[in-house]
Each structure stands twice: as C-alpha cells, then as structure tokens.
C-alpha positions as CSV (number, residue, x, y, z in Angstrom):
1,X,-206.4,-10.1,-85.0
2,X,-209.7,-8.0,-85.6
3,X,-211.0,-7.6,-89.4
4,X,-210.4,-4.9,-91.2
5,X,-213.9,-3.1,-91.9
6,X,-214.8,-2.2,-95.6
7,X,-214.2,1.7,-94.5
8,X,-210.7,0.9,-93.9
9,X,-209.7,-0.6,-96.2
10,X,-210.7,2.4,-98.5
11,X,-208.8,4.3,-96.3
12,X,-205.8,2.2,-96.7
13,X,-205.6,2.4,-100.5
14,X,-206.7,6.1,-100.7
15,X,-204.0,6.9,-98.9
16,X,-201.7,5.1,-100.6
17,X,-203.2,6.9,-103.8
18,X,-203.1,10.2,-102.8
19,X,-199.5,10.1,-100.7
20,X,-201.1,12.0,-98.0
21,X,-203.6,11.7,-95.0
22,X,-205.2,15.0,-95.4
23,X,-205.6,14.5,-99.3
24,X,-207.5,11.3,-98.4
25,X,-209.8,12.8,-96.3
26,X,-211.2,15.1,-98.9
27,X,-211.3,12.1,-101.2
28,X,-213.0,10.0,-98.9
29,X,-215.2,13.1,-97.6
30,X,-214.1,12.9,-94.0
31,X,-211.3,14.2,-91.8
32,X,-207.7,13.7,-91.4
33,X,-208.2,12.6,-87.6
34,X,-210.6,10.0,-89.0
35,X,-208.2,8.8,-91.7
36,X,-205.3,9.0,-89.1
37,X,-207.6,6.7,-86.6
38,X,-208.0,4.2,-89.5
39,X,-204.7,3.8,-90.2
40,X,-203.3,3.4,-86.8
41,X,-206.2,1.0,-86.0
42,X,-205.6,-1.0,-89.9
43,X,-202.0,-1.2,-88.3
44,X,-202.6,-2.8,-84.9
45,X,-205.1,-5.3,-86.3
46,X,-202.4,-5.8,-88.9
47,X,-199.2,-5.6,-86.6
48,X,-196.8,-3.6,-88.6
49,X,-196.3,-0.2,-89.7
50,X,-198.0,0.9,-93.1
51,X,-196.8,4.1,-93.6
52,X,-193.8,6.0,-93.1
53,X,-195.3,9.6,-92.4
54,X,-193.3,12.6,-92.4
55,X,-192.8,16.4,-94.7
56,X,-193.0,13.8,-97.8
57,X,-196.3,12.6,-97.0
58,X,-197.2,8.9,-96.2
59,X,-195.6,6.5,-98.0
60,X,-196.4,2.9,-97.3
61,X,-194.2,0.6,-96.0
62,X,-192.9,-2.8,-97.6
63,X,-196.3,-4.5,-95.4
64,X,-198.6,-1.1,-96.2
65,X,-197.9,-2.0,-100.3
66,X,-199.0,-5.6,-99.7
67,X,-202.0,-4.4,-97.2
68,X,-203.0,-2.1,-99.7
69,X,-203.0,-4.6,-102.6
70,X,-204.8,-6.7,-100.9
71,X,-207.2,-4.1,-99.8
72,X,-208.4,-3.0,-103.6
73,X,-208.6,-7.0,-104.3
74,X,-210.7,-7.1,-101.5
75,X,-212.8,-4.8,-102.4
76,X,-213.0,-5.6,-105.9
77,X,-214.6,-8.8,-104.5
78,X,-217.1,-7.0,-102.8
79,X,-218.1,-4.6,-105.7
80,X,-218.5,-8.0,-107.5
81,X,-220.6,-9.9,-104.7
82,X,-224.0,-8.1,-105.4
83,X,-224.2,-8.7,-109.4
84,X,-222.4,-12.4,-108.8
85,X,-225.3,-12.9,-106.6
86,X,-228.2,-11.6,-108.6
87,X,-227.6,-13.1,-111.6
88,X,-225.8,-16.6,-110.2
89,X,-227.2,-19.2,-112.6
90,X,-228.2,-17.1,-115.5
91,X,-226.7,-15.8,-119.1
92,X,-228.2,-12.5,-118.8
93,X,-226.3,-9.4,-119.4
94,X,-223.8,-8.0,-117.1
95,X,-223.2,-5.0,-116.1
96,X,-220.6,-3.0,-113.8
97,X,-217.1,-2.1,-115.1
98,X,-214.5,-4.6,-115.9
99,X,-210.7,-3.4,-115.6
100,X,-208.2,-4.4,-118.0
101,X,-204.5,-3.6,-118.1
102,X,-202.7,-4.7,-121.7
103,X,-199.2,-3.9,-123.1
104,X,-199.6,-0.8,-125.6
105,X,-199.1,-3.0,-129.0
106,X,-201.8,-5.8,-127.3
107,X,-204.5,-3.4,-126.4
108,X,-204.0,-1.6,-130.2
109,X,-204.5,-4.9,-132.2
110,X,-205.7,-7.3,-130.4
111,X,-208.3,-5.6,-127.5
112,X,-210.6,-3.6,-129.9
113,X,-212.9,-6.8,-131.7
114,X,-212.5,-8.6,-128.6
115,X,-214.3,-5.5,-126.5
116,X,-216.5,-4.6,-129.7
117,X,-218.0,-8.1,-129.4
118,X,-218.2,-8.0,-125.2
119,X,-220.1,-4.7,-126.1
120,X,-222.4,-5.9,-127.9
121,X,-223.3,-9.6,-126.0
122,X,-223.3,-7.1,-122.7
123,X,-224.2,-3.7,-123.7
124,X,-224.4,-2.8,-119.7
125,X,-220.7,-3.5,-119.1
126,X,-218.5,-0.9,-119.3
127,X,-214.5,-1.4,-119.6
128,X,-211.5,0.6,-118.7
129,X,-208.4,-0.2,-120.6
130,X,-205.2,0.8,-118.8
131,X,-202.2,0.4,-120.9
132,X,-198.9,-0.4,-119.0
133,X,-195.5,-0.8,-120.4
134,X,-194.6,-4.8,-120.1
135,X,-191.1,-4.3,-117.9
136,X,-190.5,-5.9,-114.6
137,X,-194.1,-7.0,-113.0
138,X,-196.1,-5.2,-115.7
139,X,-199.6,-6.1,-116.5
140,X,-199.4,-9.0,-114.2
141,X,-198.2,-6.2,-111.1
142,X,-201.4,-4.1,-112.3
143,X,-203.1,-7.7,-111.6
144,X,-201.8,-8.5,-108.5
145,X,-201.6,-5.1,-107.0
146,X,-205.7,-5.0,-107.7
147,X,-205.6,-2.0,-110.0
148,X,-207.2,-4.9,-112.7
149,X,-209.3,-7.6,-113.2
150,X,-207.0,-9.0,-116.0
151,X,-204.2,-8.2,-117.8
152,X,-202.7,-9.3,-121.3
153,X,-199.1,-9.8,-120.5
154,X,-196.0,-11.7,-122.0
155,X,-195.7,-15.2,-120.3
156,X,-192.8,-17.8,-120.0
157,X,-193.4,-20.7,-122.2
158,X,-191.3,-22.6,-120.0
159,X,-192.4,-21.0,-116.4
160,X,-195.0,-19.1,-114.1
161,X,-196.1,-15.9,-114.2
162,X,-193.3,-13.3,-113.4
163,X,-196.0,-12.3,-109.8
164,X,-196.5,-15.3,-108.1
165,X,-200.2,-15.7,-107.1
166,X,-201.8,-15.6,-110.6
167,X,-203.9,-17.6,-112.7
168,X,-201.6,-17.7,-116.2
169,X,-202.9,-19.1,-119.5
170,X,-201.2,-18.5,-122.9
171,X,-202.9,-17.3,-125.7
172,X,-200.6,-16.8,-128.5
173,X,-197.1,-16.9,-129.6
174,X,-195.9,-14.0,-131.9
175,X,-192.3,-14.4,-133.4
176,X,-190.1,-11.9,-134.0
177,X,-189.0,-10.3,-137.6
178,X,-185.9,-7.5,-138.6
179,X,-187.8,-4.4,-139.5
180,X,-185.8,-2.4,-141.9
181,X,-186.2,0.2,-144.0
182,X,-187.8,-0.3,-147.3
183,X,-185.3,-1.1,-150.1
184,X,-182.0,-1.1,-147.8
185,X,-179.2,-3.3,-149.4
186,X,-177.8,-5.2,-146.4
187,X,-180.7,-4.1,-143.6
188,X,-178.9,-6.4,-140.6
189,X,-175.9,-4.0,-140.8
190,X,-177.8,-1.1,-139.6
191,X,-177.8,0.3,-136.5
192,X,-179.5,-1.2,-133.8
193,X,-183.0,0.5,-132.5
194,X,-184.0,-1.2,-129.3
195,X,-186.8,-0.8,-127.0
196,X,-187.6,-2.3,-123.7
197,X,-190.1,-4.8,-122.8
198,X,-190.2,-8.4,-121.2
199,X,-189.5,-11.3,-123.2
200,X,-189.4,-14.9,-122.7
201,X,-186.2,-17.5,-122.0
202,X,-185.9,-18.4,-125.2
203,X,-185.5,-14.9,-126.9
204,X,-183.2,-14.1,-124.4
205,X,-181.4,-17.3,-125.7
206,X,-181.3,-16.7,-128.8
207,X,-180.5,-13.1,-128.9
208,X,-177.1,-14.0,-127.0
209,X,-176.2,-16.4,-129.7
210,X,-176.4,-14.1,-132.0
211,X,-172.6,-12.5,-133.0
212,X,-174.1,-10.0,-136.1
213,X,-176.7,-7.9,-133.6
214,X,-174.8,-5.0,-132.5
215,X,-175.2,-2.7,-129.1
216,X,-178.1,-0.3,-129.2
217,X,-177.2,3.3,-131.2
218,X,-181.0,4.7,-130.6
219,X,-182.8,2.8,-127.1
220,X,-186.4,4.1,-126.7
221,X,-189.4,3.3,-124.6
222,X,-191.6,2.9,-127.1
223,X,-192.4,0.7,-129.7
224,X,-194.1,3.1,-131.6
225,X,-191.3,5.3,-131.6
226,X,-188.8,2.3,-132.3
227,X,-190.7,1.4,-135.6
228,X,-191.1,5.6,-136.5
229,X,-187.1,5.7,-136.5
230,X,-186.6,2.7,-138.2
231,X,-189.1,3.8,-141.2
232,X,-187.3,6.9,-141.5
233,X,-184.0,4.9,-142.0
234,X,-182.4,6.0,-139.2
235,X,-181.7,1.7,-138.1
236,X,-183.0,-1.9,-138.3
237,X,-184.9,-3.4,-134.9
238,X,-185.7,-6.8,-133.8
239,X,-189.1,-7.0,-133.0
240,X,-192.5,-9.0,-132.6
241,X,-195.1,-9.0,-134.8
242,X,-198.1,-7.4,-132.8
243,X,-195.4,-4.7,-133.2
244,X,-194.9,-4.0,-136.8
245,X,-199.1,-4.7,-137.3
246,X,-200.0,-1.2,-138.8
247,X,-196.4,-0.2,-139.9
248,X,-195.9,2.7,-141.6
249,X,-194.9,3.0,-145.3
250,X,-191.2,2.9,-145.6
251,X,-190.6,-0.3,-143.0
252,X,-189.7,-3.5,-144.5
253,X,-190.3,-6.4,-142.5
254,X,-187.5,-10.0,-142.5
255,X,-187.6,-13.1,-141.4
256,X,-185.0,-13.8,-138.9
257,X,-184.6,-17.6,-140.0
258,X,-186.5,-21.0,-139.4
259,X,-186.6,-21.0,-135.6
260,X,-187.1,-17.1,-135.1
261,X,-187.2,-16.1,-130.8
262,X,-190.3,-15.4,-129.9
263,X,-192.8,-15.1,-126.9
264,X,-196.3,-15.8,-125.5
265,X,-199.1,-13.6,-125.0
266,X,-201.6,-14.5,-122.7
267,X,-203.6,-13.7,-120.0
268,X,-203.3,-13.2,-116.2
269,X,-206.1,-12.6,-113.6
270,X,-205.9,-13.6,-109.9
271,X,-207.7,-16.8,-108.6
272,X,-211.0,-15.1,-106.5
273,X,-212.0,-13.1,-110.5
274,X,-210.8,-15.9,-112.5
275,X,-214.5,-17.4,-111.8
276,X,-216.5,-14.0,-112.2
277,X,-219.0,-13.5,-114.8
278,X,-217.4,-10.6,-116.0
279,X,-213.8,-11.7,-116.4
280,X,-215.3,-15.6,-118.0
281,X,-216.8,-13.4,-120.6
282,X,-213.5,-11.3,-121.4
283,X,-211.2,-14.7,-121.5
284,X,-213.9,-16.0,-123.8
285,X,-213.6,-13.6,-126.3
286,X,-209.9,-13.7,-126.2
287,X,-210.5,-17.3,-126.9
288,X,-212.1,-16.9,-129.9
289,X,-210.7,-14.1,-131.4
290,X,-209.3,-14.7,-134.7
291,X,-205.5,-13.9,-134.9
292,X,-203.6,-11.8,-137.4
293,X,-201.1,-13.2,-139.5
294,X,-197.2,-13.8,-137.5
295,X,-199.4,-14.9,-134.5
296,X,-200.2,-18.6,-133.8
297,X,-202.3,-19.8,-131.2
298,X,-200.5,-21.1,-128.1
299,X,-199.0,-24.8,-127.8
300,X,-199.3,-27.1,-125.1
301,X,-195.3,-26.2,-123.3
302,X,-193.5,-28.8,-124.7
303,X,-189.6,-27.5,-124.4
304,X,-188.1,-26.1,-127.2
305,X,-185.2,-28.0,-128.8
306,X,-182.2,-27.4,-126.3
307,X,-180.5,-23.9,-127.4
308,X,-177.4,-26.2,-128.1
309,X,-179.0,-27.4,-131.1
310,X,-180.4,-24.5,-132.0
311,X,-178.1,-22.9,-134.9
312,X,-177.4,-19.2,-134.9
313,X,-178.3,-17.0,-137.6
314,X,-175.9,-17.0,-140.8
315,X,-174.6,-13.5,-141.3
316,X,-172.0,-12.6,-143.9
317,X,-170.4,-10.5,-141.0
318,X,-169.6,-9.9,-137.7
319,X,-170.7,-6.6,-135.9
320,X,-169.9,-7.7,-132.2
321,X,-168.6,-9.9,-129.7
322,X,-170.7,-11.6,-127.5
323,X,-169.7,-9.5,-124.1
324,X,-170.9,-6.3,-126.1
325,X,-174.3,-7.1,-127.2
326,X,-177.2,-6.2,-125.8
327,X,-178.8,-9.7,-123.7
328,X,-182.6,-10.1,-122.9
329,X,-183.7,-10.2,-119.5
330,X,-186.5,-12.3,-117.5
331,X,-189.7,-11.8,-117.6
332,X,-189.4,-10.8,-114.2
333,X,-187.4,-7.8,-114.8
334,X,-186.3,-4.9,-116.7
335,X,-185.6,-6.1,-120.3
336,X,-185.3,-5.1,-124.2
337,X,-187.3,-6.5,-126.6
C-alpha cells in the first residue's frame, strides 16, 4: 500500500462532511473530477470501497467511516506537529484551538472555571466546546471519530471506555438524588420523568432492584427539560447531581438512601493527544478544579459491595413489578438516566 497524502485525506473527510463530491469540491476549492480522483485513488491504496455513490450522494461505507476517522485524527496530529515542535521543552503559552466535546450538564457546571483559568495561563489558545448528548458512543465517539481532542464523558467504574482505543481516566463520581417538587407530601409516588443518557453498571443495578420506580409517564431528551417539568409539578425524576446544580425554584431535591447509584465523570482523549501540550494543560485543570457539593473526586475501582448485598430502597408502596420498569442500559448504548 501507498500513503495517503495530506490532500486526501482532506478529501476523504470533506466528503464525508458534506455527503457529496461536488459539494466538496467547492469546500476544498477544487473540482469534482479532482475530488473523484482522490477518492478512487484513497480506495485503491486502501483496498475497499469508501463510499457508496448514487442520487443520495456519497455515503461512506463501514471502511470509508473508519478511513475517515482516522483521516481527521491524522490530521489533527499534523496541525499539532508545528506548535509541539516549536515550543518542545518549554512552559510558554500555547496557542492554536483545542476541541472539546462534553455532555450538556458537564460543559454548564463544570467546563466554565476550568477554561476561564486555561484562558488566562494561555491567553493564545482558543477552545471550541461541542456539546453532545451522552447516549451510545457519545463524547467518547466525538473522541474517536477525531471531531475532538477530549471529551468529558460518563465512564464504567468497573470497565473501559464504551470506544475501545481511548485513554480513560475518572474524575469524579456524582450520585444520584429524587427531584420533586417543592413541598409534595409523598414525592416517590409521582410520576416518573425520565431522560436518556448513559449510566454506569451499577445504576443500572440498582435501578432494577428497585419495585416503587414506576414506567416513564413524560420521557424527554433533555435534562433541562426533565428538571423544567418536574419544578412545575407535573412528576418526580431520578437524576445526578451535575443535573439539578442550578435548579429552578420549585424543585426539591431527596436523598435516595445510604448507597444511592451513581456514575463517574471523567475524561477521554485518544493515546497520539494524550501527550500534547494543549490537551496536558486541559486535563490539568480538570485536575484541580474544585468540585461542587454531591460530587466526590474519583476512587481508585475497588468493586462495589456485590448488588446482593446491596438493600433496595424502603418504600411504603409498590408502584410496579419488576418486568415493567424502566432498566438502565450500558454505557455502550442507548440508555435513561
């Protein structure tokens, strides 16, 4: 096999972008016989197909969405070479952009002191924030796929990364609390509001243990909109604390008992940027960012006591069996949080 040349590998994820040969041509300033040449020429040295052309455009192949994701990690590398280079042995400021993709309730609470101090240590280095919903591959796919340098993403305690091929370190644990409305009587016989996003092993655990949670009445994509409902009275929600920080007036927050679930924050960031200048300084300030209260820095993974031993919560009443209620997923996929 021949190397692929800088040029196409541009041409590779433009296309990819833009769905369509002659729409990355104007991108890339060329023509769509160039772009076409490219391609064919990226699939020879490659020896598969990487797009399926046709009246939908170009959609890449199984192989083109790998090629391509290693393409932009590529040539992230290479946009990183010449300021790596320059100032290899030195402190001094950095400059460039540095890509970050978080979770919406992470990059609200968490991201803004950590990039008001990177500001300030490195006025020249600018930052892009891309917030990505945490379901299936999630930050960590935005990671792998080369669309970041790092994301903040919900982690197994007791596993890798959900995208194999990542450097994973946990930051934080956050547990989860009942929000309910302010004042409600009996707040864990309201309604369920759920949400989706990825949660660890052992909320999944303890969420099926538990007989009082009933099925979802309101299911949203948004835990903003999951906290606005429950406020205005409309339910009661099962959440984690980055969640409720900022809450509006009207939500009540509960303890769910003396070994709430809960899950771990951290970071992800793939092996060639984990060494960067640019990315060192990020995980630094993660580091030493001081956490709000519900959040507790991360523990070495010791296993949690086995979920057999674990009692469920004590409710006064039962809402549901056990084949109706709602049951967390992996990490790895689709899940409600």
């Amino acid at each position: 096999m021949t190397d692929l040349a800088p040029h196409e590998l541009r041409t590779l994820v433009a296309v990819e972008e833009e769905r369509s040969f002659t729409a990355a041509a104007a991108r890339l300033g060329t023509t769509q016989s160039a772009v076409s040449h490219a391609v064919r020429a990226c699939e020879r040295k490659l020896g598969t197909v990487l797009f399926d052309r046709g009246r939908h455009g170009a959609r890449p192949t199984e192989g083109g969405a790998r090629a391509v994701a290693y393409a932009r990690r590529i040539l992230r590398l290479l946009d990183a070479m010449g300021p790596e280079v320059r100032g290899a042995g030195a402190d001094g400021p950095l400059t460039g952009t540095l890509r970050i993709a978080a979770f919406r309730s992470a990059a609200a609470h968490l991201l803004p002191p950590v990039l008001a101090r990177l500001a300030e240590r490195h006025p020249g280095l600018g930052t892009h924030v891309r917030i990505v919903r945490e379901i299936g591959r999630g930050t960590a796919g935005e990671v792998a796929d080369g669309r970041a340098d790092l994301g903040l993403a919900t982690l197994d305690a007791g596993g890798p990364p959900s995208v194999p091929g990542l450097v994973a370190v946990r930051l934080y644990e956050e547990s989860y609390a009942l929000a309910h409305p302010q004042g409600h009587p009996a707040p864990r016989e309201l309604p369920l509001v759920d949400w989706n996003e990825n949660c660890g092993s052992y909320t999944r655990d303890w969420w099926r243990r538990q007989d009082w949670i009933p099925p979802a009445t309101v299911d949203v994509e948004d835990d903003t909109v999951a906290v606005s409902l429950v406020a205005q009275g409309l339910g009661m929600a099962i959440m984690p604390r980055t969640a409720l920080l900022g809450a509006p007036a009207g939500l009540a927050v509960t303890d769910l008992g003396p070994q709430p679930p809960s899950r771990s924050v951290g970071y992800v960031t793939t092996p060639e940027l984990a060494g960067t200048a640019a990315v060192r300084a990020l995980i630094r300030e993660l580091r030493e960012l001081p956490l709000p209260a519900g959040l507790s820095a991360a523990r070495p993974p010791t296993t949690r006591p086995p979920a057999a031993q674990l009692p469920a919560v004590q409710l006064p009443t039962v809402r549901s069996s056990t084949a109706s209620r709602s049951v967390r997923n992996s990490s790895a996929s689709p899940s409600r949080v």
